[in-house]
C-alpha positions in Angstrom: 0.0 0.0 0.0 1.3 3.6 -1.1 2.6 5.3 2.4 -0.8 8.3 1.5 -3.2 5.5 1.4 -1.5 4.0 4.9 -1.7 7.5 6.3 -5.4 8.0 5.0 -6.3 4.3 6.4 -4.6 5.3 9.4 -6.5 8.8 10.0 -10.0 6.8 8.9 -9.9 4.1 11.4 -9.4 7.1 14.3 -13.0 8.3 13.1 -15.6 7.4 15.6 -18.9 5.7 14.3 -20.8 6.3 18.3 -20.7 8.3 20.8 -19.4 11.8 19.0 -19.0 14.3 20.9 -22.4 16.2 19.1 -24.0 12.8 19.9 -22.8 13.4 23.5 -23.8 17.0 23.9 -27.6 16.3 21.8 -27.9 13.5 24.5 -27.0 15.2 27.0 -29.5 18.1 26.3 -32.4 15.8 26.1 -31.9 13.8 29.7 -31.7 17.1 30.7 -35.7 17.5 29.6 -36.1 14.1 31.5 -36.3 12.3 28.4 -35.3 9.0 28.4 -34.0 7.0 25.6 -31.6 4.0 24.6 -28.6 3.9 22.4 -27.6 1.9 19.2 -30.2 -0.2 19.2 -29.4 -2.9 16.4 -32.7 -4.9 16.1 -33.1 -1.4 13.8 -32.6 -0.7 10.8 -29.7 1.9 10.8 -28.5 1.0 14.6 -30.0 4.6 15.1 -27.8 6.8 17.5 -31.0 7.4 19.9 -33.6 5.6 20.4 -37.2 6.5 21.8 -39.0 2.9 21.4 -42.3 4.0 23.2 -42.7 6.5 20.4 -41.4 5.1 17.6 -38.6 8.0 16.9 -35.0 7.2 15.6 -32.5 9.8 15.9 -29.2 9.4 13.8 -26.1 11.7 14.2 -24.6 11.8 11.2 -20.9 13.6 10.3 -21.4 16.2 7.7 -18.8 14.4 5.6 -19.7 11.0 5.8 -23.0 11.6 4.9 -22.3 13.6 2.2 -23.4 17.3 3.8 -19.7 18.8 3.9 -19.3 20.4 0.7 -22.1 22.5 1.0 -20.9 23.8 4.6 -17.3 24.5 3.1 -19.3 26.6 0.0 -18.9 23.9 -2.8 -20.9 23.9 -5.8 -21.7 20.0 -5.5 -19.7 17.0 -3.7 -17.6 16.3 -7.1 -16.1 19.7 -6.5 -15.3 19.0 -3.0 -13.3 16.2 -3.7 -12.1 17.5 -7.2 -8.7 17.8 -5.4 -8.6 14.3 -3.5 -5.5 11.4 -5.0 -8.5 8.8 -5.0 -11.5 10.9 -5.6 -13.0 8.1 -7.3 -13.2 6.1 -4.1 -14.3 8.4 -2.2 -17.2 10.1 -4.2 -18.2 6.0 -4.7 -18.1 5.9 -0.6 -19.7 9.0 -0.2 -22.7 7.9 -2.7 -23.3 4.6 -1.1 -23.6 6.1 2.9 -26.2 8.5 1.3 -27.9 5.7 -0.9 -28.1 3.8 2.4 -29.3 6.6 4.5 -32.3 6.5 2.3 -33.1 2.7 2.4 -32.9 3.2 6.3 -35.1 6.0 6.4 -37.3 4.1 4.2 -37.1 0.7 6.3 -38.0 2.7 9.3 -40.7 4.3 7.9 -42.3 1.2 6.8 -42.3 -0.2 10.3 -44.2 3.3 11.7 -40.9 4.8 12.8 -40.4 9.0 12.8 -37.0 9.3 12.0 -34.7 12.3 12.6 -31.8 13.1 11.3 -29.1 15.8 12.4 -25.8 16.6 10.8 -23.1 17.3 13.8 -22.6 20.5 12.6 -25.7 21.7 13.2 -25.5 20.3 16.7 -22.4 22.3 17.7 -24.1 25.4 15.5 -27.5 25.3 16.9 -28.2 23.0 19.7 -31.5 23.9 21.0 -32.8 23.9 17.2 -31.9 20.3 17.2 -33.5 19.5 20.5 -36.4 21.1 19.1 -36.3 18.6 15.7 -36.5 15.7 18.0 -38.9 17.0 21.0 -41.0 18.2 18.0 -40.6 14.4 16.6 -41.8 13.1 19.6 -44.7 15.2 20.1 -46.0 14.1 16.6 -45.5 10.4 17.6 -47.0 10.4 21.1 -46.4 7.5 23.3 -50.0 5.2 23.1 -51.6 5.1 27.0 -50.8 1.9 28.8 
């Protein structure tokens, strides 16, 4: 393997898939409304970040380049143009294409089984935080929990 590519494997595998630190601060924000939830849950489609079962709302955290939302943050005309300059742009516009291709069969697959889902970009966690607690307390209102 070229030593770039080792370096670039290297960096990737440093990325964290859970617990971010805008997961961390979005969860912290909603136990502080006394909401409780669970984490990761993999019977899901998705493993969504946070979980509210009783109400049937997913919430995903995704990373704004991961999930292909970074070039239009960094004032890109398109993702192409954001990695225009990449050695293996190839690869990664492929990679890029395929987490948002599945994004949508998840949202999909949720949907299907009566599941709200929500999704937030991290950077509009750390830019707005109490606009994305309102996305998912607004997401749970709509899907209020059925009397026992």
């Amino acid at each position: 393997m070229p030593r770039d590519r080792a370096v670039v494997s290297k960096t990737m595998a440093r990325v964290k898939a859970a617990h971010t630190a805008p997961e961390l601060a979005l969860r912290r924000m909603l136990t502080a409304q006394g909401l409780r939830y669970r984490l990761h849950d993999r019977r899901l489609p998705g493993a969504p970040d946070i979980v509210f079962p009783a109400r049937k709302v997913a919430v995903f955290v995704d990373g704004d380049f991961w999930h292909g939302a970074q070039w239009k943050l960094r004032g890109f005309a398109s993702l192409e143009s954001q990695l225009a300059t990449m050695s293996n742009r190839a690869y990664w516009e492929k990679k890029l294409r395929r987490n948002i291709e599945r994004d949508r069969r998840v949202n999909r697959a949720l949907k299907a089984i009566g599941w709200r889902v929500v999704r937030l970009l991290e950077s509009a966690i750390n830019r707005r935080p109490a606009r994305a607690l309102a996305r998912v307390t607004r997401a749970l209102a709509a899907h209020e929990a059925p009397p026992s």
